[in-house]
CHARMM-style PDB file with segment names, atoms N, HN, CA, C and O in Angstrom:
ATOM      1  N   UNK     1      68.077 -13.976 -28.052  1.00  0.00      PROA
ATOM      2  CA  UNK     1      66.960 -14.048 -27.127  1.00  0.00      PROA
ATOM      3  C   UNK     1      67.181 -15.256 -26.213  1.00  0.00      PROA
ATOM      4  O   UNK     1      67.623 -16.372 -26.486  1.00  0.00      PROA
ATOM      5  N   UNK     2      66.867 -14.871 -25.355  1.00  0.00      PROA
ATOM      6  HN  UNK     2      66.508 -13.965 -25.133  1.00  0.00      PROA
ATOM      7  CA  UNK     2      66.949 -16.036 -24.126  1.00  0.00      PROA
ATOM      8  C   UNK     2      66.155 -17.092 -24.178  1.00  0.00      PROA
ATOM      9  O   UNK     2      65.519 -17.331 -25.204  1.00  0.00      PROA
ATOM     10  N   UNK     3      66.085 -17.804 -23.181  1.00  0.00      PROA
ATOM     11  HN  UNK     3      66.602 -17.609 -22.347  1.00  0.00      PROA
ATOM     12  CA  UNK     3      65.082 -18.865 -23.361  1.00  0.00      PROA
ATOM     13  C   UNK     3      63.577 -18.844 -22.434  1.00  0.00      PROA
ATOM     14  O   UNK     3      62.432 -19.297 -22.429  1.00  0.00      PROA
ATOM     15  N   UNK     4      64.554 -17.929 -21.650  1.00  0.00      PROA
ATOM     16  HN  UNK     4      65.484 -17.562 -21.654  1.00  0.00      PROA
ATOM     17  CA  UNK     4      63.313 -17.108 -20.781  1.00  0.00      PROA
ATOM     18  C   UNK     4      62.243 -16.689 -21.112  1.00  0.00      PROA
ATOM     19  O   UNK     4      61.085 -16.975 -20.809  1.00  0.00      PROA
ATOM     20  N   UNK     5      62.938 -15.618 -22.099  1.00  0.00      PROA
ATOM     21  HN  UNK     5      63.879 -15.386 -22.345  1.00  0.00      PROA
ATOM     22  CA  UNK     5      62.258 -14.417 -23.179  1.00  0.00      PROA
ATOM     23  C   UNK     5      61.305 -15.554 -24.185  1.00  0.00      PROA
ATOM     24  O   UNK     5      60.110 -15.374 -24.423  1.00  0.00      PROA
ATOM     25  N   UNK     6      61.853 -16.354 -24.534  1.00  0.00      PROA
ATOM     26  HN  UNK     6      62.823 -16.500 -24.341  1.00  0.00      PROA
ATOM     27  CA  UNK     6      61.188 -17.295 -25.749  1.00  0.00      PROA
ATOM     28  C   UNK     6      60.003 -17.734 -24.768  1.00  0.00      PROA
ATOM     29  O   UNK     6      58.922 -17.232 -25.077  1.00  0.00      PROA
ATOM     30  N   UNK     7      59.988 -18.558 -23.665  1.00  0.00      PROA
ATOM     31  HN  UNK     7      60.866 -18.966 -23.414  1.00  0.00      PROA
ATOM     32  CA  UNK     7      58.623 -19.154 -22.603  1.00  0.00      PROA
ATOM     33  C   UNK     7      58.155 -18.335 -22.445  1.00  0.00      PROA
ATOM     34  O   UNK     7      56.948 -18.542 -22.571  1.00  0.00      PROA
ATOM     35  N   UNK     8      58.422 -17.074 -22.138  1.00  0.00      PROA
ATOM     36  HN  UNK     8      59.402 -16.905 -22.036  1.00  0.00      PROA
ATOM     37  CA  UNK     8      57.912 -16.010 -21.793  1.00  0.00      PROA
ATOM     38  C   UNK     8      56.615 -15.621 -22.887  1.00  0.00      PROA
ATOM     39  O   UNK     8      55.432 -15.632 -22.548  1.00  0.00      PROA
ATOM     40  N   UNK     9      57.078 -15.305 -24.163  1.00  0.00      PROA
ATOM     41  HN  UNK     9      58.039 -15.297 -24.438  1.00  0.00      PROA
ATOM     42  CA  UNK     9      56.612 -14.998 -25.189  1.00  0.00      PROA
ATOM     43  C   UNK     9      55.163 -16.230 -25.378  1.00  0.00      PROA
ATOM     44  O   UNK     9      53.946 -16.144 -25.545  1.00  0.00      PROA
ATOM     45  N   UNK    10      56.295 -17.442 -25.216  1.00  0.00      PROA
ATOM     46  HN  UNK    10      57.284 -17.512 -25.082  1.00  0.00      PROA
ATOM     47  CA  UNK    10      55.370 -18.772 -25.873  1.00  0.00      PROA
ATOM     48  C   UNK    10      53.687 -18.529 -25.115  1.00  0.00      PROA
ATOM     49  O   UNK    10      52.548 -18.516 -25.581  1.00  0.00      PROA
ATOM     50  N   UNK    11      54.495 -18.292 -23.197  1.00  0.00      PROA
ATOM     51  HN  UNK    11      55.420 -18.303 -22.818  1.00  0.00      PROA
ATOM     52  CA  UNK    11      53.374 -18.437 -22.671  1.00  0.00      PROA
ATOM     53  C   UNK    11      52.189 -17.853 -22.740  1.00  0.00      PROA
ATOM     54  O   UNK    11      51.060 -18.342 -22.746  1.00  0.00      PROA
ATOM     55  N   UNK    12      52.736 -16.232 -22.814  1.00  0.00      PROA
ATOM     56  HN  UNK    12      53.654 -15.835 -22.809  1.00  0.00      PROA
ATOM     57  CA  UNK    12      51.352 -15.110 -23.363  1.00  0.00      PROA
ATOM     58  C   UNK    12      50.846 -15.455 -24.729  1.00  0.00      PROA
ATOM     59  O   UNK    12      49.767 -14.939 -25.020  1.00  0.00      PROA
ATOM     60  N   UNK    13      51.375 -16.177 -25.571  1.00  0.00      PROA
ATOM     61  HN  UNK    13      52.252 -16.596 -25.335  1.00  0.00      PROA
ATOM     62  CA  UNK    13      50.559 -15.911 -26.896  1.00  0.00      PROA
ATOM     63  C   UNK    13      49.369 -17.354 -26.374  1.00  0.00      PROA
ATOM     64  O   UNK    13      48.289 -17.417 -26.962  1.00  0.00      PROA
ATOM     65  N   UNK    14      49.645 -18.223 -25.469  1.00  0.00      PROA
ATOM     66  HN  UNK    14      50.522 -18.171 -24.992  1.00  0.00      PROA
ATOM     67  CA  UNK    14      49.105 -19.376 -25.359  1.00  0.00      PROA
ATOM     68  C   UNK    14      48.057 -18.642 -24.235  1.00  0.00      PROA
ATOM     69  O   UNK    14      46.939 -19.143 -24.116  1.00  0.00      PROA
ATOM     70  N   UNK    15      48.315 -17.786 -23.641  1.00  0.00      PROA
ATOM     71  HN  UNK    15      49.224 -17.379 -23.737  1.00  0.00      PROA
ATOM     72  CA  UNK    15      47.134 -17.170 -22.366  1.00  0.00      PROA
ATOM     73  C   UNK    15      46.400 -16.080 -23.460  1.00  0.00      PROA
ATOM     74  O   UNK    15      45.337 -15.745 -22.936  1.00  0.00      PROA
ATOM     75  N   UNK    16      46.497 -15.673 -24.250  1.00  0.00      PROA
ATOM     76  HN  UNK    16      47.360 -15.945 -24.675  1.00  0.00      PROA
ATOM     77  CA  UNK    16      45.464 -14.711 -25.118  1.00  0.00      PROA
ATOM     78  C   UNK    16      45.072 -16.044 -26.037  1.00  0.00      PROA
ATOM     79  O   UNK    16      43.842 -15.990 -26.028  1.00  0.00      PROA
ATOM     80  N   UNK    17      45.423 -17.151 -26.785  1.00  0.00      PROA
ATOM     81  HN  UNK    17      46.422 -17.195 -26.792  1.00  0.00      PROA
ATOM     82  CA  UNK    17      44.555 -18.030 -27.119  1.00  0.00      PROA
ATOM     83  C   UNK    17      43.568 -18.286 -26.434  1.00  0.00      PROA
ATOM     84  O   UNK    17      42.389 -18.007 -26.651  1.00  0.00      PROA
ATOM     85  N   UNK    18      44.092 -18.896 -25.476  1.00  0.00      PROA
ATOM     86  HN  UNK    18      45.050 -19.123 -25.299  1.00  0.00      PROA
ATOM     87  CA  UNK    18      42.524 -19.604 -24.459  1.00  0.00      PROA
ATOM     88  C   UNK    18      41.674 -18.772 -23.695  1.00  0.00      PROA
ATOM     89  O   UNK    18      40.675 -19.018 -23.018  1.00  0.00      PROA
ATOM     90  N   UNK    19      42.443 -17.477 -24.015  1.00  0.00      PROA
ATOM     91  HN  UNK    19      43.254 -17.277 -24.564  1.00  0.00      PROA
ATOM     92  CA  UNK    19      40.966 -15.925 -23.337  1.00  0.00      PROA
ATOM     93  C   UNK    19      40.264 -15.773 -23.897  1.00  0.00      PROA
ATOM     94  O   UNK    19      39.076 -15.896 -23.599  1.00  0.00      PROA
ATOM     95  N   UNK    20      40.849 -15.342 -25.265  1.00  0.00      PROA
ATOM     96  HN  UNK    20      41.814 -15.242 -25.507  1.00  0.00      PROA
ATOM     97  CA  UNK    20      40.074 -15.105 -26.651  1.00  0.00      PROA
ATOM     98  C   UNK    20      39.569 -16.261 -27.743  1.00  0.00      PROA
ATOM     99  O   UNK    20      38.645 -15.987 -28.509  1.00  0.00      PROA
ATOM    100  N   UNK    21      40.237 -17.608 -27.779  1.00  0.00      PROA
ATOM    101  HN  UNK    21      40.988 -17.831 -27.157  1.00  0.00      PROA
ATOM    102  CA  UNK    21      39.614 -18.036 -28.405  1.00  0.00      PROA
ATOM    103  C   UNK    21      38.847 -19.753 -27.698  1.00  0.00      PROA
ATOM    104  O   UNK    21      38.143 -20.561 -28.304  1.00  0.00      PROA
ATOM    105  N   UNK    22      39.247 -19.791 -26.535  1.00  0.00      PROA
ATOM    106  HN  UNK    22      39.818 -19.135 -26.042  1.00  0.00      PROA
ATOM    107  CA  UNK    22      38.678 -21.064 -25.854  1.00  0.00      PROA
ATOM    108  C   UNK    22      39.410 -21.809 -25.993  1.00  0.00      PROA
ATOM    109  O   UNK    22      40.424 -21.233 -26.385  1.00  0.00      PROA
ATOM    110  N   UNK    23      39.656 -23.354 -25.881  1.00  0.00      PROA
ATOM    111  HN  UNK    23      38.832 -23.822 -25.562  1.00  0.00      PROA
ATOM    112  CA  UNK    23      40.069 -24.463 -25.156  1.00  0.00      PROA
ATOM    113  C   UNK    23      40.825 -24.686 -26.182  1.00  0.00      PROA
ATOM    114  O   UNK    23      42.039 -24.890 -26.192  1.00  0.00      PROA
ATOM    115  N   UNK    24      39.624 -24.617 -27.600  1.00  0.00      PROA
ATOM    116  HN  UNK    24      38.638 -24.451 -27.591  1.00  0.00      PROA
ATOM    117  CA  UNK    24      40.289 -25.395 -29.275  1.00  0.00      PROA
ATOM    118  C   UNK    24      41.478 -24.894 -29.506  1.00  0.00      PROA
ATOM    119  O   UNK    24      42.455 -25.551 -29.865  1.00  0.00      PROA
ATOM    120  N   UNK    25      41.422 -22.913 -29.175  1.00  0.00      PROA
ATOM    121  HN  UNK    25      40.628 -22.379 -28.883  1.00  0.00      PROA
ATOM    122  CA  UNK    25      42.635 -22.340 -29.635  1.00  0.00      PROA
ATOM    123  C   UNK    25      43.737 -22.593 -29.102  1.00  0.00      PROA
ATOM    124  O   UNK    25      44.761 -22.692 -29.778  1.00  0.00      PROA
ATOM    125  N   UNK    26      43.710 -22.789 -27.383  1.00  0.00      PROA
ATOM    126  HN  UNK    26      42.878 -22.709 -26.834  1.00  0.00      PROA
ATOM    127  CA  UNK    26      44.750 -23.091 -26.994  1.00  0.00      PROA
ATOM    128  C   UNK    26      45.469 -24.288 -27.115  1.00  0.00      PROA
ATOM    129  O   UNK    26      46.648 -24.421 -26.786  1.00  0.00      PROA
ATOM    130  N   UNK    27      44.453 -25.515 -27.784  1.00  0.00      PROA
ATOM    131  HN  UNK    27      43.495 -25.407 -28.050  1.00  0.00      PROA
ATOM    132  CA  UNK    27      45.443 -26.524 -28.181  1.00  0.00      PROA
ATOM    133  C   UNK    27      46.002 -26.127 -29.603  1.00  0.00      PROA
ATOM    134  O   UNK    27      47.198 -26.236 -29.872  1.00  0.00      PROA
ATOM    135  N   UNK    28      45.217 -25.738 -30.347  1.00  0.00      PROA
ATOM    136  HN  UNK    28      44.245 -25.650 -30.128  1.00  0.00      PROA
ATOM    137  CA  UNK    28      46.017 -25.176 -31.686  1.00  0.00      PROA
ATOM    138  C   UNK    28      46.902 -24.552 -31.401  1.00  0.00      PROA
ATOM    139  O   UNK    28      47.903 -24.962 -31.990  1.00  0.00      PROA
ATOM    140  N   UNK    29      47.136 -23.556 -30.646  1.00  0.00      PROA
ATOM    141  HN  UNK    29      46.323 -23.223 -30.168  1.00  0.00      PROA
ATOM    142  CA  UNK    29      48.411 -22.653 -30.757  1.00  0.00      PROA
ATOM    143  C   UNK    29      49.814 -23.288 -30.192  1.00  0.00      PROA
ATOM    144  O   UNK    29      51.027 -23.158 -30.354  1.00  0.00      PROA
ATOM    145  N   UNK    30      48.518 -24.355 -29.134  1.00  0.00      PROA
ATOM    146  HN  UNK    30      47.532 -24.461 -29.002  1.00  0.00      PROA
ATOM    147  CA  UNK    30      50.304 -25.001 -28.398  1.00  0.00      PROA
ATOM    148  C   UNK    30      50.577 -26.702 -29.089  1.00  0.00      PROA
ATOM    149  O   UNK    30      51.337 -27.528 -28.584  1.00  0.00      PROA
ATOM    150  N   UNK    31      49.843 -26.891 -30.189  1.00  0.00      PROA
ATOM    151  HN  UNK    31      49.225 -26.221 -30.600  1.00  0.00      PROA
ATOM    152  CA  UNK    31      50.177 -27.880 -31.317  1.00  0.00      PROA
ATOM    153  C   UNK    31      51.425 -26.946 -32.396  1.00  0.00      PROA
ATOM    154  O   UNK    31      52.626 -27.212 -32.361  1.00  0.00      PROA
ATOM    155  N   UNK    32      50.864 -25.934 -33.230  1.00  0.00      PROA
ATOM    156  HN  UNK    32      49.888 -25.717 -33.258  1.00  0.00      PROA
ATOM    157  CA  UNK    32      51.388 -25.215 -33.893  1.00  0.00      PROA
ATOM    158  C   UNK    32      52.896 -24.968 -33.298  1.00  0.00      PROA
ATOM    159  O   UNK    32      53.876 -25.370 -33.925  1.00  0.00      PROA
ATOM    160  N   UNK    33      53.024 -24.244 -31.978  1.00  0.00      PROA
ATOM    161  HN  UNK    33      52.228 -23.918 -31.469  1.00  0.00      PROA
ATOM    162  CA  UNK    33      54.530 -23.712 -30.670  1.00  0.00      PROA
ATOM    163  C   UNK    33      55.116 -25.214 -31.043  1.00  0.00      PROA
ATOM    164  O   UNK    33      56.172 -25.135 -31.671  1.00  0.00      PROA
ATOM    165  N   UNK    34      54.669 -26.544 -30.799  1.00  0.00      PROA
ATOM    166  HN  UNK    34      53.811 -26.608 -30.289  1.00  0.00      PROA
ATOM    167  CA  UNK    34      55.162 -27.791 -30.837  1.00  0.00      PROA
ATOM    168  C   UNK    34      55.576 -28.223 -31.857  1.00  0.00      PROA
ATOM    169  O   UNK    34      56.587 -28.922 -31.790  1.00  0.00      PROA
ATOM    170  N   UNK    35      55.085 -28.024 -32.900  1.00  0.00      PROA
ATOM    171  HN  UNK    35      54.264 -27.456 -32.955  1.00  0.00      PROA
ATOM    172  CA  UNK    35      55.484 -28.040 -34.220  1.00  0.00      PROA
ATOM    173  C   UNK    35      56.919 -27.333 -34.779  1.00  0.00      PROA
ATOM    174  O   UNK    35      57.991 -27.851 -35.094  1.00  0.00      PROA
ATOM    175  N   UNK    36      56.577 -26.259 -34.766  1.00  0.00      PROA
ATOM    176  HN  UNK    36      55.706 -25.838 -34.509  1.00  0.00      PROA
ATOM    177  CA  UNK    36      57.704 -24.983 -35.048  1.00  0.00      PROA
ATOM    178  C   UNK    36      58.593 -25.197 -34.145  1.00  0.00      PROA
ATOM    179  O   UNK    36      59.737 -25.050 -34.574  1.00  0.00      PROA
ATOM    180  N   UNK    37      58.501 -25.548 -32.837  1.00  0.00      PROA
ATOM    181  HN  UNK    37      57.571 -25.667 -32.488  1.00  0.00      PROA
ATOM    182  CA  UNK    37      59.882 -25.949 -32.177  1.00  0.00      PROA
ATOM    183  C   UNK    37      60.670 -26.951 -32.796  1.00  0.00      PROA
ATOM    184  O   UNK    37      61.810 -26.649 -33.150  1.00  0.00      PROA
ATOM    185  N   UNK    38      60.198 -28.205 -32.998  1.00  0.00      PROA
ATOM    186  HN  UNK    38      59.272 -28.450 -32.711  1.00  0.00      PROA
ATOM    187  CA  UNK    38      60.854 -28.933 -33.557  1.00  0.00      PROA
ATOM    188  C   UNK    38      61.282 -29.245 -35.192  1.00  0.00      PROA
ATOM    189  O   UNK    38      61.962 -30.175 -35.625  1.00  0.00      PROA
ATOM    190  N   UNK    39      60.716 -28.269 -35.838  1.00  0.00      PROA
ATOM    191  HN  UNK    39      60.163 -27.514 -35.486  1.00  0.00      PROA
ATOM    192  CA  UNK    39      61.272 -27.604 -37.498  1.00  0.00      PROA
ATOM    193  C   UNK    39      62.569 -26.616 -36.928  1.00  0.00      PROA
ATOM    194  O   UNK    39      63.625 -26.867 -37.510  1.00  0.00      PROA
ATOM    195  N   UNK    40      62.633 -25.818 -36.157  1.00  0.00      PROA
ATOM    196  HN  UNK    40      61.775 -25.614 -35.684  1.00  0.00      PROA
ATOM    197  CA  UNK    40      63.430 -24.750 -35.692  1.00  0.00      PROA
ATOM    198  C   UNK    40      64.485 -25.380 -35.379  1.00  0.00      PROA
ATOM    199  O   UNK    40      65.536 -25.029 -35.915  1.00  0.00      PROA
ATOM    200  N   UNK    41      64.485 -26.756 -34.185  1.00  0.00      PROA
ATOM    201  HN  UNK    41      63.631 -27.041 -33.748  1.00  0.00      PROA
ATOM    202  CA  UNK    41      65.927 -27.461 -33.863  1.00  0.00      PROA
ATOM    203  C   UNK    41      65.990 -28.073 -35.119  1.00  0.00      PROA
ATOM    204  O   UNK    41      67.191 -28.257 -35.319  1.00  0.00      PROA
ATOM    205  N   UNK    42      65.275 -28.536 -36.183  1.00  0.00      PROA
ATOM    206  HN  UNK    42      64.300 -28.386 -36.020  1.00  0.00      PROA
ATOM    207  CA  UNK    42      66.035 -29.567 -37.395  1.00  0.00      PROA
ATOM    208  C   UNK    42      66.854 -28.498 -38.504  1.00  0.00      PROA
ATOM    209  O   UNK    42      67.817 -28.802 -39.208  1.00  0.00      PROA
ATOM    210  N   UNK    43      66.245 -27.323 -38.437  1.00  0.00      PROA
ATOM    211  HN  UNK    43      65.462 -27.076 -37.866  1.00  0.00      PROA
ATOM    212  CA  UNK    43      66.715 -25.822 -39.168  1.00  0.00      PROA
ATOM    213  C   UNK    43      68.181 -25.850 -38.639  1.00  0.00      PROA
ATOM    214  O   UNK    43      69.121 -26.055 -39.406  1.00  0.00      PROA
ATOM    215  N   UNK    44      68.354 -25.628 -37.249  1.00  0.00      PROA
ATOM    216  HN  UNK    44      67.590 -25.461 -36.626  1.00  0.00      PROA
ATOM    217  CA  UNK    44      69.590 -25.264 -36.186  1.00  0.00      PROA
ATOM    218  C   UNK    44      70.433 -26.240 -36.379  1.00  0.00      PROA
ATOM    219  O   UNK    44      71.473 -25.905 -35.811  1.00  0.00      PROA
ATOM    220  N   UNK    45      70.540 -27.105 -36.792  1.00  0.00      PROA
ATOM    221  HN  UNK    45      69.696 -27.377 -37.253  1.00  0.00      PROA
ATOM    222  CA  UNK    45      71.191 -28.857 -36.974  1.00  0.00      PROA
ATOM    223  C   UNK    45      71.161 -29.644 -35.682  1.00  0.00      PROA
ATOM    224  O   UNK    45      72.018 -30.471 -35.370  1.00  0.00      PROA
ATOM    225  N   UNK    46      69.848 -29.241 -34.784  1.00  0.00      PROA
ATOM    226  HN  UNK    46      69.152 -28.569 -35.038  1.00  0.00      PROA
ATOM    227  CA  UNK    46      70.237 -30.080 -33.517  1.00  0.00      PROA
ATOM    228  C   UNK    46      69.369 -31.682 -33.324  1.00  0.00      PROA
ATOM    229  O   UNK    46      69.272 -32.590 -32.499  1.00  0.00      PROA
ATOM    230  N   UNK    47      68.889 -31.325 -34.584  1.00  0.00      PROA
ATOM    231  HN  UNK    47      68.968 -30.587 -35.254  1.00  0.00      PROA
ATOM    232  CA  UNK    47      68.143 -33.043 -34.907  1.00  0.00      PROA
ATOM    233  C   UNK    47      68.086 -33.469 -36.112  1.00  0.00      PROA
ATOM    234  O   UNK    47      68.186 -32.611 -36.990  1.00  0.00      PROA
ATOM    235  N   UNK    48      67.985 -34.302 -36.350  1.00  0.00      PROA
ATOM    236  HN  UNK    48      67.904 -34.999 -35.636  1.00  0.00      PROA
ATOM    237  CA  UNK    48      68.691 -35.411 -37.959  1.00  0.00      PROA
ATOM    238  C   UNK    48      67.106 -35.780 -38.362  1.00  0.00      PROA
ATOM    239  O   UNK    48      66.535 -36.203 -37.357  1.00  0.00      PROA
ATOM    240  N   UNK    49      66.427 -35.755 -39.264  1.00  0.00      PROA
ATOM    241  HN  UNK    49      66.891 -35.412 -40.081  1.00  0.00      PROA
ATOM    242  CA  UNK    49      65.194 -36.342 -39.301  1.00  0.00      PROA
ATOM    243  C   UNK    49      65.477 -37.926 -39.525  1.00  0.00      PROA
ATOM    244  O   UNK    49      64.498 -38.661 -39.652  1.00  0.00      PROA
ATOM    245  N   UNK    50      66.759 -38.465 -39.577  1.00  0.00      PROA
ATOM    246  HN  UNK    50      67.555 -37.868 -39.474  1.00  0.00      PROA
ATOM    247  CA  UNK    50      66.638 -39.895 -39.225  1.00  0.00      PROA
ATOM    248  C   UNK    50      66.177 -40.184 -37.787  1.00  0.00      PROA
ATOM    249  O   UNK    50      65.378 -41.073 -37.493  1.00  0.00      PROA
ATOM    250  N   UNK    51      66.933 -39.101 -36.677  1.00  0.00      PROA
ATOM    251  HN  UNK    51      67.583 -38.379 -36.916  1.00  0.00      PROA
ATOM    252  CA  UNK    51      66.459 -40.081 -35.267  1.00  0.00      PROA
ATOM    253  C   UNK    51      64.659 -40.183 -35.324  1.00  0.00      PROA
ATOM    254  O   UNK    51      64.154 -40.525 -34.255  1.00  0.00      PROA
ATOM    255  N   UNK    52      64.049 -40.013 -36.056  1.00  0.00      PROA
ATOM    256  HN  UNK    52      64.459 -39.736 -36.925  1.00  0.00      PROA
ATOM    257  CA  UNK    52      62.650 -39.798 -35.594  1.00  0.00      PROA
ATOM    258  C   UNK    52      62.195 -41.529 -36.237  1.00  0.00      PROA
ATOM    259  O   UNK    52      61.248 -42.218 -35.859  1.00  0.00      PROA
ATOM    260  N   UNK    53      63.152 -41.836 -37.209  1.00  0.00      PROA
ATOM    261  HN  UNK    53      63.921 -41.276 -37.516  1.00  0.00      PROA
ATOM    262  CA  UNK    53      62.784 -42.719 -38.062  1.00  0.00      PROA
ATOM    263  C   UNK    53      63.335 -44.372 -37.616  1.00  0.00      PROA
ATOM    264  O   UNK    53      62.919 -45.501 -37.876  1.00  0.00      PROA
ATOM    265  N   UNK    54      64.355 -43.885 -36.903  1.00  0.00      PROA
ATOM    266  HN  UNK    54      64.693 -42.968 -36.691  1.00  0.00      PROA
ATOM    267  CA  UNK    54      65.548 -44.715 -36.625  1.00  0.00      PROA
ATOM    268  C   UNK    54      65.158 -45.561 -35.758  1.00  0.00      PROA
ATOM    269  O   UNK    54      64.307 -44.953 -35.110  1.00  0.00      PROA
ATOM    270  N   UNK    55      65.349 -47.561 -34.962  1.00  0.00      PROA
ATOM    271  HN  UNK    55      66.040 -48.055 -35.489  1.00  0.00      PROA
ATOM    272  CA  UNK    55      64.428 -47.657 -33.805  1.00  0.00      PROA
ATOM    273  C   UNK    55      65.432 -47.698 -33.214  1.00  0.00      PROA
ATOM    274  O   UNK    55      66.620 -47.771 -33.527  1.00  0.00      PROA
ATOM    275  N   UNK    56      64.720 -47.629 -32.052  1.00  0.00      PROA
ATOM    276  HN  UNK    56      63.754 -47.569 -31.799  1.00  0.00      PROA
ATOM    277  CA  UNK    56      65.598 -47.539 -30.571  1.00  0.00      PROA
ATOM    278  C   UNK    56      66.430 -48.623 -30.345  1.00  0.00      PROA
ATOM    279  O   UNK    56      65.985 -49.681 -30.790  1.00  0.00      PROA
ATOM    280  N   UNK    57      67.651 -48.690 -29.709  1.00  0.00      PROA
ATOM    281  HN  UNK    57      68.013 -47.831 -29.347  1.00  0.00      PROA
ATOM    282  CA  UNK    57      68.635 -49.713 -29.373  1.00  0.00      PROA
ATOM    283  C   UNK    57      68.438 -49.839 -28.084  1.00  0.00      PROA
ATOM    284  O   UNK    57      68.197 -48.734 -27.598  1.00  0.00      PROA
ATOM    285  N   UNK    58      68.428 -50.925 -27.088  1.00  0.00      PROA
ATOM    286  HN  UNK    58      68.624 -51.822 -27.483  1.00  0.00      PROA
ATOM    287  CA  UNK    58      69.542 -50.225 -25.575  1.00  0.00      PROA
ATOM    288  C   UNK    58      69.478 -51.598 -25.006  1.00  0.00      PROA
ATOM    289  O   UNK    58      69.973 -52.617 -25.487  1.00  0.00      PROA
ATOM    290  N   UNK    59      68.355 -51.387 -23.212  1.00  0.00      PROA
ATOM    291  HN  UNK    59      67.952 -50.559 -22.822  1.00  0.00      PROA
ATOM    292  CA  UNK    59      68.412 -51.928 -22.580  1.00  0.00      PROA
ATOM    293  C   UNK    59      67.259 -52.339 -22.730  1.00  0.00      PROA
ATOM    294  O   UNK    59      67.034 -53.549 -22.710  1.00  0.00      PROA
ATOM    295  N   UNK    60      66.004 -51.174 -22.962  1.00  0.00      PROA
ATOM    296  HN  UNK    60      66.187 -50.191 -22.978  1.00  0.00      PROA
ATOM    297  CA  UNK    60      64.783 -52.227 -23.332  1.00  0.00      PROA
ATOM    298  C   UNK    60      64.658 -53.206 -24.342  1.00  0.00      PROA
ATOM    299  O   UNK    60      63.939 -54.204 -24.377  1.00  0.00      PROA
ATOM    300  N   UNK    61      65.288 -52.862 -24.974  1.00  0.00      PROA
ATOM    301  HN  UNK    61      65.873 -52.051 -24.945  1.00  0.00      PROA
ATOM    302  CA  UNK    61      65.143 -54.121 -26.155  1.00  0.00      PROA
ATOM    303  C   UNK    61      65.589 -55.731 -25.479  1.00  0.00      PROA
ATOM    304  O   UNK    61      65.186 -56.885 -25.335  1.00  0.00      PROA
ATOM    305  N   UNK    62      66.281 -55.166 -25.318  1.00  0.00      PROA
ATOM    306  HN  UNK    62      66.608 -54.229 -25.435  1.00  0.00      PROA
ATOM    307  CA  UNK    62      66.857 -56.407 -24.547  1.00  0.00      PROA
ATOM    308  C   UNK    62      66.269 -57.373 -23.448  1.00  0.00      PROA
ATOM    309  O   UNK    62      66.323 -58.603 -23.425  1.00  0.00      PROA
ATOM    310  N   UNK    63      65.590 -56.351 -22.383  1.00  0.00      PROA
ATOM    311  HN  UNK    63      65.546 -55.352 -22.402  1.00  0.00      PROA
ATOM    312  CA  UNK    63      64.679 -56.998 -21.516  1.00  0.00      PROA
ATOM    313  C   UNK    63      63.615 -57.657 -22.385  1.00  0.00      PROA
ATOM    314  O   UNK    63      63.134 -58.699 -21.940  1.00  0.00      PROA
ATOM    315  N   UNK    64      63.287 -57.320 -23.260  1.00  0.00      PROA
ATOM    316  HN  UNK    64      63.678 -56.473 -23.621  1.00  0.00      PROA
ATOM    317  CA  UNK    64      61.846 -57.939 -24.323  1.00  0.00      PROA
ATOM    318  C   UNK    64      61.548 -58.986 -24.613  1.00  0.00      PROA
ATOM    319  O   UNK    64      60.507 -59.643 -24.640  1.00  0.00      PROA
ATOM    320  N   UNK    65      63.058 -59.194 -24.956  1.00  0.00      PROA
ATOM    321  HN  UNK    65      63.904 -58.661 -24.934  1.00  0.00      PROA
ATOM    322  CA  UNK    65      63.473 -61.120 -25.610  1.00  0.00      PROA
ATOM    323  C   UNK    65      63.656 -62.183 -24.436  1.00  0.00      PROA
ATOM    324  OT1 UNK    65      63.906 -63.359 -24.701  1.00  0.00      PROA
TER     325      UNK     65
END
């Protein structure tokens, strides 16, 4: 499936939330889409549950001190 097909999908199930169930549903459903996306890339191996844990290195740090 494309990625098209996937927004595509995401978007109608998120436009029959907020028809049918109002404002609440549509943040639930697009909390839930947000959720499951990012279980789905840690499933796929495209994220480590260290980077979530890990702190940031770079250039901001640096400006700080």
């Amino acid at each position: 499936m494309s990625m098209a097909v996937a927004g595509l999908l995401a978007g109608m199930a998120l436009g029959f939330a907020g028809y049918f169930g109002g404002f609440g549903a549509f943040v639930l459903v697009a909390a839930l889409g947000a959720i499951g996306f990012v279980v789905g890339r840690f499933l796929d191996g495209d994220l480590e549950a260290g980077e979530f844990f890990r702190p940031r290195r770079g250039e901001r740090d640096e400006r700080r001190r």
